[in-house]
PyMOL commands that place a pseudoatom at each C-alpha (Angstrom):
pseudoatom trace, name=CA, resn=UNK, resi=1, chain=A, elem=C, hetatm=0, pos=[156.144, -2.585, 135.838]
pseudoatom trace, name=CA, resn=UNK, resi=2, chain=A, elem=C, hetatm=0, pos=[152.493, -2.695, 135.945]
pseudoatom trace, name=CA, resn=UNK, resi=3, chain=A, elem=C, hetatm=0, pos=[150.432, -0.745, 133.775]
pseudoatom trace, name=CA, resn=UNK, resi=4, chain=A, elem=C, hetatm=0, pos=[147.404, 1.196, 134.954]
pseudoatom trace, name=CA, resn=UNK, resi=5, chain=A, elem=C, hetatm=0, pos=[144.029, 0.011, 133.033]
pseudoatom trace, name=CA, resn=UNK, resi=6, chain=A, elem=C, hetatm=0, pos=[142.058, 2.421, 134.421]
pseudoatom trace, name=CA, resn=UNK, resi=7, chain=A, elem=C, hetatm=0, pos=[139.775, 3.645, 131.360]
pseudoatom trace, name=CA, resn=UNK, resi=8, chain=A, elem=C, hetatm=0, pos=[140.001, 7.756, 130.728]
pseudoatom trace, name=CA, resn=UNK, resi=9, chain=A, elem=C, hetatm=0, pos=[137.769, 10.053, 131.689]
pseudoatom trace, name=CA, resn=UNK, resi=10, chain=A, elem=C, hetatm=0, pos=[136.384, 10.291, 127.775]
pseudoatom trace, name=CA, resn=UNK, resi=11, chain=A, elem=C, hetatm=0, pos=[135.810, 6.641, 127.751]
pseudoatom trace, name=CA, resn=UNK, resi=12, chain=A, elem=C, hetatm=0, pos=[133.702, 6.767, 130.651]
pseudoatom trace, name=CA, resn=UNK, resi=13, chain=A, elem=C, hetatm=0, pos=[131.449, 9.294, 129.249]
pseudoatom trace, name=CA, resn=UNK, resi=14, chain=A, elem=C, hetatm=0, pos=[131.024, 7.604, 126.081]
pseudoatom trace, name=CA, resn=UNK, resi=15, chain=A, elem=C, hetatm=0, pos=[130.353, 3.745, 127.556]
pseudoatom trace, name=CA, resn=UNK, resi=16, chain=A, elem=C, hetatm=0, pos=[127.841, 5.641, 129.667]
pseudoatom trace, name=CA, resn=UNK, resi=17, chain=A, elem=C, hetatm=0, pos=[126.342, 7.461, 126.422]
pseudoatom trace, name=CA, resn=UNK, resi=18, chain=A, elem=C, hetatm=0, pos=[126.235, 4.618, 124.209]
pseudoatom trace, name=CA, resn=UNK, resi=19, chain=A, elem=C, hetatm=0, pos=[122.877, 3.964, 124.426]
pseudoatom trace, name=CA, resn=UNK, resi=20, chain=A, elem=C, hetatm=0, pos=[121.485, 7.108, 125.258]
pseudoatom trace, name=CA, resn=UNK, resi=21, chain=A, elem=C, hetatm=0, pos=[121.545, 8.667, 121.262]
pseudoatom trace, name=CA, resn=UNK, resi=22, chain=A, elem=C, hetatm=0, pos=[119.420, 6.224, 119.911]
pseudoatom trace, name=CA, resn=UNK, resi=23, chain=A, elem=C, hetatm=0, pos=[116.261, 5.534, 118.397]
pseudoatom trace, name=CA, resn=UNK, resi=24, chain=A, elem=C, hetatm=0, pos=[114.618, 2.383, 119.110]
pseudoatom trace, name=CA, resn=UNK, resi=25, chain=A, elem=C, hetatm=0, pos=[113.925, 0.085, 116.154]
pseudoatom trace, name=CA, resn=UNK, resi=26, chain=A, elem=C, hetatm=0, pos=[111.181, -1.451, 115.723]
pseudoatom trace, name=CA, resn=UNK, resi=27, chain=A, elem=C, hetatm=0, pos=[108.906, 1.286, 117.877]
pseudoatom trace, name=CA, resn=UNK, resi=28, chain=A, elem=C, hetatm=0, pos=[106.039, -0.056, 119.759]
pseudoatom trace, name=CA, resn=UNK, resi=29, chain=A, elem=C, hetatm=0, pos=[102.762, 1.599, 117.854]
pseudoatom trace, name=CA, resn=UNK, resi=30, chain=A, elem=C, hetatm=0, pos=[100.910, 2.217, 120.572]
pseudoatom trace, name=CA, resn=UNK, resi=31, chain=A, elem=C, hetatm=0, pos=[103.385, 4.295, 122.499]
pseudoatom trace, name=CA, resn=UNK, resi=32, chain=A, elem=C, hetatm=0, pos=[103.964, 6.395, 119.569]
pseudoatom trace, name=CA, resn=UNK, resi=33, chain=A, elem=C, hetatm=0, pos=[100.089, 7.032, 119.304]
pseudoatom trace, name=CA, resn=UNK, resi=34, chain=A, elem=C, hetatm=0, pos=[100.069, 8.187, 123.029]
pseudoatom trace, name=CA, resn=UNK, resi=35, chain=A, elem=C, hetatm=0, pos=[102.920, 10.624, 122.768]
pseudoatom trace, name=CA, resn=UNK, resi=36, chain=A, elem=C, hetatm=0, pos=[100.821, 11.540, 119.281]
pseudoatom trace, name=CA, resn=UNK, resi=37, chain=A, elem=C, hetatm=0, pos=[97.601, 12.674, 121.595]
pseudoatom trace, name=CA, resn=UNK, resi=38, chain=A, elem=C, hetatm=0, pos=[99.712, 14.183, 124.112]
pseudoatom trace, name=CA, resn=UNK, resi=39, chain=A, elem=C, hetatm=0, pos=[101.379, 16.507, 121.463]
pseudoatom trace, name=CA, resn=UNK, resi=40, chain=A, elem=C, hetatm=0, pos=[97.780, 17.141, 120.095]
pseudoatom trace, name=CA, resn=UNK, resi=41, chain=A, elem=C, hetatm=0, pos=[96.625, 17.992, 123.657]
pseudoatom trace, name=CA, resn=UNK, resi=42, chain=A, elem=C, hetatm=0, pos=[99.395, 20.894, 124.186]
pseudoatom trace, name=CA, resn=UNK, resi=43, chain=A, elem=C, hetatm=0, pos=[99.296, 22.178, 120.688]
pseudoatom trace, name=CA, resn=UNK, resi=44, chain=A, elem=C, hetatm=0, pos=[95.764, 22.858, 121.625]
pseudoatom trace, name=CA, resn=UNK, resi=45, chain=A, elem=C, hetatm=0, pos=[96.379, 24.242, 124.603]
pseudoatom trace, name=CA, resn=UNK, resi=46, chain=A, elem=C, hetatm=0, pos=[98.685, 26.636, 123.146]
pseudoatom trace, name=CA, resn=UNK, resi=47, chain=A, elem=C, hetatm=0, pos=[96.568, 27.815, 120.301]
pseudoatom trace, name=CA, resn=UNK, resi=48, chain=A, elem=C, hetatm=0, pos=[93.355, 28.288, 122.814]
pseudoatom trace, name=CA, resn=UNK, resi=49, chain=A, elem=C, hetatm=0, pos=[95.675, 30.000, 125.983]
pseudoatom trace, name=CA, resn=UNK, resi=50, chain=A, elem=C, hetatm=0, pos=[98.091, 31.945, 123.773]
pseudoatom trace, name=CA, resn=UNK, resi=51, chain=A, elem=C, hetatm=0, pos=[100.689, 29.967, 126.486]
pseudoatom trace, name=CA, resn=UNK, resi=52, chain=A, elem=C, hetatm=0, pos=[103.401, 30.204, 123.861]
pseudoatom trace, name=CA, resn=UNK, resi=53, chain=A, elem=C, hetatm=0, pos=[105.737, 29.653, 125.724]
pseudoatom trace, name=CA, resn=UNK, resi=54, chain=A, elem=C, hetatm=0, pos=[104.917, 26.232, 126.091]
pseudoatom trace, name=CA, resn=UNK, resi=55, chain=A, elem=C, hetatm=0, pos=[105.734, 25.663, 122.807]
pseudoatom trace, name=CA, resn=UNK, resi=56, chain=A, elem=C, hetatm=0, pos=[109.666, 25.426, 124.168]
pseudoatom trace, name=CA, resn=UNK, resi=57, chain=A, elem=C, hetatm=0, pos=[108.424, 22.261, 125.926]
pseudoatom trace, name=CA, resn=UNK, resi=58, chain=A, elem=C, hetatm=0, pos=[107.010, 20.976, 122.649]
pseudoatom trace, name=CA, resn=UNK, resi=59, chain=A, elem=C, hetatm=0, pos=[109.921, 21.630, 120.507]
pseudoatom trace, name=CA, resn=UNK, resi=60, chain=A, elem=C, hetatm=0, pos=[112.095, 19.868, 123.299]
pseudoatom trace, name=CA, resn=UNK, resi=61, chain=A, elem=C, hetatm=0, pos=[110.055, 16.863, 123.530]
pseudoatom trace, name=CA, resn=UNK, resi=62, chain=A, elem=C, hetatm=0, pos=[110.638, 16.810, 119.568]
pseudoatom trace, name=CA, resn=UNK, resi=63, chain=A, elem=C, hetatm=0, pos=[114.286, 17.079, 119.482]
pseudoatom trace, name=CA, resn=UNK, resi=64, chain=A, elem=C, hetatm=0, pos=[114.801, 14.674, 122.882]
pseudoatom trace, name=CA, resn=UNK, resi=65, chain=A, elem=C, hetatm=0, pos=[112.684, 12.074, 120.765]
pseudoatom trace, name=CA, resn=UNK, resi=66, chain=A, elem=C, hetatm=0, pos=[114.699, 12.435, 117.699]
pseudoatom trace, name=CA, resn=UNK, resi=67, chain=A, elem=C, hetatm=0, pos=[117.930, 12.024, 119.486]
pseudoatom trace, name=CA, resn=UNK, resi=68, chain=A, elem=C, hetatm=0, pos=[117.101, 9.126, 121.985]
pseudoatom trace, name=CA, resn=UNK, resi=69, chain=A, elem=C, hetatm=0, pos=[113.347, 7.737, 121.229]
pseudoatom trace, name=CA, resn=UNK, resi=70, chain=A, elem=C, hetatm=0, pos=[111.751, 7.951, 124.597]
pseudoatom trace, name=CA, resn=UNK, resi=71, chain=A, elem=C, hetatm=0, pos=[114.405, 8.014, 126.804]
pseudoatom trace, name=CA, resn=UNK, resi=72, chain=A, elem=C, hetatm=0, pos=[114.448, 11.668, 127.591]
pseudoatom trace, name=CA, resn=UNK, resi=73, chain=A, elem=C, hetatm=0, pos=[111.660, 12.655, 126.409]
pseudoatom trace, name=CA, resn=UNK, resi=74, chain=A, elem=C, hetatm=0, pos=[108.723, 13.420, 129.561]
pseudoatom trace, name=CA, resn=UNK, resi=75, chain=A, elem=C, hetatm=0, pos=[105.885, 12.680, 126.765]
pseudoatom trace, name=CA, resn=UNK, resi=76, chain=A, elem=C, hetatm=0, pos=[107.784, 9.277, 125.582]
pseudoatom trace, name=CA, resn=UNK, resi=77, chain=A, elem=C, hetatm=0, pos=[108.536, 8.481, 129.025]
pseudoatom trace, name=CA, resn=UNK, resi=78, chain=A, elem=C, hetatm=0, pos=[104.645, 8.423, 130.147]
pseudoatom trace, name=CA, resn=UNK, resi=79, chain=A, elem=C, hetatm=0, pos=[103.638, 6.705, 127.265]
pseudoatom trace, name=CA, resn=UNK, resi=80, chain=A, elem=C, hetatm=0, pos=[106.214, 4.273, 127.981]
pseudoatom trace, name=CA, resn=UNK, resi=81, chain=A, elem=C, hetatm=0, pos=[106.237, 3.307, 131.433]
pseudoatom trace, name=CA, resn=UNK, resi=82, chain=A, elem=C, hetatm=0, pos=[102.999, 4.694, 132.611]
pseudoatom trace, name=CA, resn=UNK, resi=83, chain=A, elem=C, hetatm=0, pos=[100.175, 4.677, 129.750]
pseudoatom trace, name=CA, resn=UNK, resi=84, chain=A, elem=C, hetatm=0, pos=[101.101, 1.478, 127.542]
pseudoatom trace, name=CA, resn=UNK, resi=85, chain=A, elem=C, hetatm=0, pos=[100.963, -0.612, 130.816]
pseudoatom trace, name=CA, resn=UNK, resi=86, chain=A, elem=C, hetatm=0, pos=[98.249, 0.561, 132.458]
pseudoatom trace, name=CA, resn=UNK, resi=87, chain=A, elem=C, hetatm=0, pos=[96.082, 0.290, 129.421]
pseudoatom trace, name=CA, resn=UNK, resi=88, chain=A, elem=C, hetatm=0, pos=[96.884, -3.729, 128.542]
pseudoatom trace, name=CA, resn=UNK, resi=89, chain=A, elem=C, hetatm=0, pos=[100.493, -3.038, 127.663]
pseudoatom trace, name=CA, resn=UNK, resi=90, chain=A, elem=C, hetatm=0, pos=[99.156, -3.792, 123.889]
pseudoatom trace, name=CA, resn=UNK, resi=91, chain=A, elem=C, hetatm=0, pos=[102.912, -4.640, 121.750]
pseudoatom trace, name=CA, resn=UNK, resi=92, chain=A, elem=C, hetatm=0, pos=[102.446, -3.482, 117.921]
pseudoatom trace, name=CA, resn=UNK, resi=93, chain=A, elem=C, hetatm=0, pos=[105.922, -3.391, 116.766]
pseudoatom trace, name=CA, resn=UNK, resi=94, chain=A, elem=C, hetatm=0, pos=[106.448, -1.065, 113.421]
pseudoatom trace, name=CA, resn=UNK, resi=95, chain=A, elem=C, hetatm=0, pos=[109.537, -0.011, 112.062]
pseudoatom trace, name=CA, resn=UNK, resi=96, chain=A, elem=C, hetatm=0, pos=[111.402, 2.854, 114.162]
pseudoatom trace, name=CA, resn=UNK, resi=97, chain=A, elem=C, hetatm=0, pos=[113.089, 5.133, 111.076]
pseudoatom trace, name=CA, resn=UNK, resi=98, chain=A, elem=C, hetatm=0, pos=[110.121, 6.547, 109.815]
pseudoatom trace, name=CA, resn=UNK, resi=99, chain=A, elem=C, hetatm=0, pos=[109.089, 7.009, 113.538]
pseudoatom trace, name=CA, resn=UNK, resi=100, chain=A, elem=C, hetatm=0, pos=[111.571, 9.189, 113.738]
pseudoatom trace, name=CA, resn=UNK, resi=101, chain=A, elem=C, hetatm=0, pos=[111.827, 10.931, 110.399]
pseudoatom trace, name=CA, resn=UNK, resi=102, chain=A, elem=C, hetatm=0, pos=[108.175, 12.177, 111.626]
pseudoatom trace, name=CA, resn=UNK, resi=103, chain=A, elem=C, hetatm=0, pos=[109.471, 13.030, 114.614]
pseudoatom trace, name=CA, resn=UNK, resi=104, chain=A, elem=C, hetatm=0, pos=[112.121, 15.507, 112.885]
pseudoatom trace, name=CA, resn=UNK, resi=105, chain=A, elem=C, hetatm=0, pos=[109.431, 16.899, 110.922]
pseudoatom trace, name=CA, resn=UNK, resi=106, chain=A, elem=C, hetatm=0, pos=[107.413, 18.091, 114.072]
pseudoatom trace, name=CA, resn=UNK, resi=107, chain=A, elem=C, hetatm=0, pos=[110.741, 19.109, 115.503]
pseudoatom trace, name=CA, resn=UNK, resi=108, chain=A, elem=C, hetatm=0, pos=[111.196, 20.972, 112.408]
pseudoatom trace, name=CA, resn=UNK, resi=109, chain=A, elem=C, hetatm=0, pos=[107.499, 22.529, 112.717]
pseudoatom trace, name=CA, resn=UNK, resi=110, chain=A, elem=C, hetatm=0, pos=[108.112, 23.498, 116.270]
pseudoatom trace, name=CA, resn=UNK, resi=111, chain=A, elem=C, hetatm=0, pos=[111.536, 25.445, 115.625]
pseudoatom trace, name=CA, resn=UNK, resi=112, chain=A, elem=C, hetatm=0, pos=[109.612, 27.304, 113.171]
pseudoatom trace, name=CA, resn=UNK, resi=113, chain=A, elem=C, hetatm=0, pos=[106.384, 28.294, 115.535]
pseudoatom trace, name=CA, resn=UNK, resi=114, chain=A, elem=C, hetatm=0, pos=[109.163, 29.501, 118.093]
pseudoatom trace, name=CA, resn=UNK, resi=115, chain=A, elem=C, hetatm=0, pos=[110.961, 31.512, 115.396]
pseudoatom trace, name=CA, resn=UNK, resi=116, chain=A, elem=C, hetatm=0, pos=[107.522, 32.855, 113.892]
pseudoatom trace, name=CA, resn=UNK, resi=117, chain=A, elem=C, hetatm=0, pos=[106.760, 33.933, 117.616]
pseudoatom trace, name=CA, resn=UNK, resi=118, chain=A, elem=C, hetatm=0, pos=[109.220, 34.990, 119.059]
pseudoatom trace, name=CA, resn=UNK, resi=119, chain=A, elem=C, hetatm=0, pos=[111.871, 36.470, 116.489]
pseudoatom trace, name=CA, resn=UNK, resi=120, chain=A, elem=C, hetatm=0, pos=[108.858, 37.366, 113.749]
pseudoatom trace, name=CA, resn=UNK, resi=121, chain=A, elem=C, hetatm=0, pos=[106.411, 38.033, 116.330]
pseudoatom trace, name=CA, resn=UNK, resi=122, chain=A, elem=C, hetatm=0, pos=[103.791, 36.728, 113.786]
pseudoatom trace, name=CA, resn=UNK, resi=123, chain=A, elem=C, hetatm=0, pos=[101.245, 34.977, 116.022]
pseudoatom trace, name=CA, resn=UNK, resi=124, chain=A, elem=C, hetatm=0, pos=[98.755, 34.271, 112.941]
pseudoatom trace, name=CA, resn=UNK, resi=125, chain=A, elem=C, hetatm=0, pos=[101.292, 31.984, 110.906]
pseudoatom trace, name=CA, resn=UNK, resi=126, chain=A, elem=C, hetatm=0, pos=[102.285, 30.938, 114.457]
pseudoatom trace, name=CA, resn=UNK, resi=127, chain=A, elem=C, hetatm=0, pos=[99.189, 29.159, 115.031]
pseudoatom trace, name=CA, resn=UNK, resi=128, chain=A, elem=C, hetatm=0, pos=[99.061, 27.628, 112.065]
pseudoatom trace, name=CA, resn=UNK, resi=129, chain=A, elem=C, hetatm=0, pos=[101.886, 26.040, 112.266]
pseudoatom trace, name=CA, resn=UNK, resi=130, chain=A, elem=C, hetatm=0, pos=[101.075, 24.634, 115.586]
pseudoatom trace, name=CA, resn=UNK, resi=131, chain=A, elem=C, hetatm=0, pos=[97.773, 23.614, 114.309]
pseudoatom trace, name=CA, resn=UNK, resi=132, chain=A, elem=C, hetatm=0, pos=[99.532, 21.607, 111.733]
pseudoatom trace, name=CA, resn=UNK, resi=133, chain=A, elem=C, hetatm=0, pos=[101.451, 19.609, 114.165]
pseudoatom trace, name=CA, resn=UNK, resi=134, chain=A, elem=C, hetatm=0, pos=[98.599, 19.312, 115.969]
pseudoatom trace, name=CA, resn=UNK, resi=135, chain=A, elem=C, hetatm=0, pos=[96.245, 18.001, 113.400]
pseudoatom trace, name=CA, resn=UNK, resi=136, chain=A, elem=C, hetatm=0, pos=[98.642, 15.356, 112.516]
pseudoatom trace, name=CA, resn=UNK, resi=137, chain=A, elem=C, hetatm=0, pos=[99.515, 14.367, 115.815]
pseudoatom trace, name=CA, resn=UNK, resi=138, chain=A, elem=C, hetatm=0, pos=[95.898, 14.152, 115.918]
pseudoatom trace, name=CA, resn=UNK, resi=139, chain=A, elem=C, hetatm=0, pos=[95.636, 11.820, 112.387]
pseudoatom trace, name=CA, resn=UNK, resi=140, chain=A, elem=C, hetatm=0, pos=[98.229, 9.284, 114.213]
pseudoatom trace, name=CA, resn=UNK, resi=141, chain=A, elem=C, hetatm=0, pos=[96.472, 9.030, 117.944]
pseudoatom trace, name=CA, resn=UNK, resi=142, chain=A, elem=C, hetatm=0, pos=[92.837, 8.784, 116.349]
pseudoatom trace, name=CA, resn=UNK, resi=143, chain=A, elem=C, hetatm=0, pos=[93.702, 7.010, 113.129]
pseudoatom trace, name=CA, resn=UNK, resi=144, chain=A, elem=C, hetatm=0, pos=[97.376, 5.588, 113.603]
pseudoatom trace, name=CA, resn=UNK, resi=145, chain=A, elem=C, hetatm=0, pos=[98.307, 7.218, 110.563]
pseudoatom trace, name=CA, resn=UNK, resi=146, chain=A, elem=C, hetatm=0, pos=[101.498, 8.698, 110.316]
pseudoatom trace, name=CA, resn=UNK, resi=147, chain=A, elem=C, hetatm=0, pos=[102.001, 11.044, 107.384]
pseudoatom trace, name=CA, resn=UNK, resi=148, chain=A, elem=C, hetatm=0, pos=[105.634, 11.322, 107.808]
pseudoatom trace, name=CA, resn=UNK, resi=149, chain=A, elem=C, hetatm=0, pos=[106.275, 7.740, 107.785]
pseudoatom trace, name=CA, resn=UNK, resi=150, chain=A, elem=C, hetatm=0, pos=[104.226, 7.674, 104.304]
pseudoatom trace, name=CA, resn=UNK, resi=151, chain=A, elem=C, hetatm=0, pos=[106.915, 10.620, 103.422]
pseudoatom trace, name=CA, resn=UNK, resi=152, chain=A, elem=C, hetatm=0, pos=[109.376, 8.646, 104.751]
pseudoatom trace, name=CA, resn=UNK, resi=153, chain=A, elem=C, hetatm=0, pos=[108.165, 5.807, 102.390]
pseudoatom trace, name=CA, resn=UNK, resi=154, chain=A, elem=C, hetatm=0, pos=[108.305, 7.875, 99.528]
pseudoatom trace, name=CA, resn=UNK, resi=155, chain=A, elem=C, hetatm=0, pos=[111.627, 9.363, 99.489]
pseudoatom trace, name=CA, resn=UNK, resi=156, chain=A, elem=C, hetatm=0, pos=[112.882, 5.799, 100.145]
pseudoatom trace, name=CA, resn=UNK, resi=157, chain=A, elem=C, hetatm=0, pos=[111.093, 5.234, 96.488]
pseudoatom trace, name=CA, resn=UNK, resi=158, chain=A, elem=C, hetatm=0, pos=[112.090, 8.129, 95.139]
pseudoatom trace, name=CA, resn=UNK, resi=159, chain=A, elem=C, hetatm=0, pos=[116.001, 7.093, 95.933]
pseudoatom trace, name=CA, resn=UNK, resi=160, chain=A, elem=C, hetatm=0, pos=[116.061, 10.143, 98.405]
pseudoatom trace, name=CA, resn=UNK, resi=161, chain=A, elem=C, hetatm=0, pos=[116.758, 7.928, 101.244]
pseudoatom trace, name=CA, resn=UNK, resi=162, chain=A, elem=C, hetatm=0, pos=[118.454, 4.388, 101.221]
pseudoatom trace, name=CA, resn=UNK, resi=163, chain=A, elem=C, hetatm=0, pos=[116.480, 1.314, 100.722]
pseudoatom trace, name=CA, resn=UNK, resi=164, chain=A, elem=C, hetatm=0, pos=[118.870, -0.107, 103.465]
pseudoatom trace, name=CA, resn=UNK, resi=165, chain=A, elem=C, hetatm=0, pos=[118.058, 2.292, 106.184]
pseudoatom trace, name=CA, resn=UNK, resi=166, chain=A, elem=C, hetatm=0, pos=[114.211, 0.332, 106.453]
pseudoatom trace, name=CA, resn=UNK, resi=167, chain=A, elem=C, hetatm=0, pos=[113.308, -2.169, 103.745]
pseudoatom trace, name=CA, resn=UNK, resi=168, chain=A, elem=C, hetatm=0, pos=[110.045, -2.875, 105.466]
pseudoatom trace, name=CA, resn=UNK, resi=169, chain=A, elem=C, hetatm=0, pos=[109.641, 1.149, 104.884]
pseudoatom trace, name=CA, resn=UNK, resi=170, chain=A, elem=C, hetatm=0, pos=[110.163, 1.136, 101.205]
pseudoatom trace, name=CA, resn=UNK, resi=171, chain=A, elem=C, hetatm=0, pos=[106.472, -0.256, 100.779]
pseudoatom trace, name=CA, resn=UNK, resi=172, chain=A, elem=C, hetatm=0, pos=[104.310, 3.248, 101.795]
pseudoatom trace, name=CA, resn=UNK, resi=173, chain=A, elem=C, hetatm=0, pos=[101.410, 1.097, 102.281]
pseudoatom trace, name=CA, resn=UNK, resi=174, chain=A, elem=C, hetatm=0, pos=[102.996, -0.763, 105.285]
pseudoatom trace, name=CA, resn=UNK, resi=175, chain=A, elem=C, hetatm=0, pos=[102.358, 2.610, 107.053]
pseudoatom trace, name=CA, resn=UNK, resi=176, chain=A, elem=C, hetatm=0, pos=[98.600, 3.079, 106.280]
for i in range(1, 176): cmd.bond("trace and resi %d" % i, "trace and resi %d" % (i + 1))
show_as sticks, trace
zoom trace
């Protein structure tokens, strides 16, 4: 008798997902700093057109980068195929972890600005909040510094996080 080896429905779905819920590792630099200025950009908008809704685009780009990198996120995606190569396509590989442990803080950030206005209705805090993500989206794209991968750096010092999760990360510096 032979034996059907077709592969189930749930198998299907998850060869096709495999990829798809990850975060790339090492990140390219310059990529991050675009997506960096393009967050910047639309926190600013937000803050000067009181577009607050807009700030649902924000917080999804945040949470589609911290579950796949780039992949479905529209900011990562320009930066990725569209900016890096048509500005030199200039390769400066850091590590990816604390990429996206900054990443979760600004998703973090952005749930909060949607809760402050829209369930709080406090517009004030609201803005500051958004101006927070915005000024250190702002410290990456200028500067390339990234203040959560220095957090990142410190909690892997402080035992908080695994030294085997990024032992290039473990040295703060690294990320200046």
């Amino acid at each position: 008798m032979k034996r059907d080896l077709k592969p189930s429905r749930s198998t299907i779905i998850l060869r096709a997902t495999k990829g798809l819920f990850s975060f790339p590792h090492p990140v390219n630099e310059m990529a991050a700093r675009w997506v960096a200025s393009m967050v910047m950009v639309l926190s600013i908008t937000i803050i000067l057109t009181d577009l607050y809704w807009l700030g649902f685009f924000l917080t999804y780009g945040f949470l589609a980068r911290v579950l796949t990198g780039p992949k479905l996120s529209p900011m990562g995606l320009i930066a990725t195929r569209i900016l890096v190569p048509r500005f030199g396509n200039i390769q400066k590989l850091v590590a990816g972890p604390p990429k996206r442990f900054a990443q979760s803080i600004g998703l973090f950030l952005s749930i909060i600005f949607l809760i402050l206005i829209y369930i709080l209705g406090l517009t004030g805090p609201a803005k500051v909040i958004l101006a927070t993500i915005g000024l250190f989206a702002g410290l990456e794209c200028v500067l390339g510094f990234c203040a959560g991968c220095v957090i990142f750096g410190y909690l892997i010092k402080c035992g908080l996080i695994p030294e085997a999760t990024c032992k290039r990360c473990a040295d703060f510096r690294f990320n200046l």
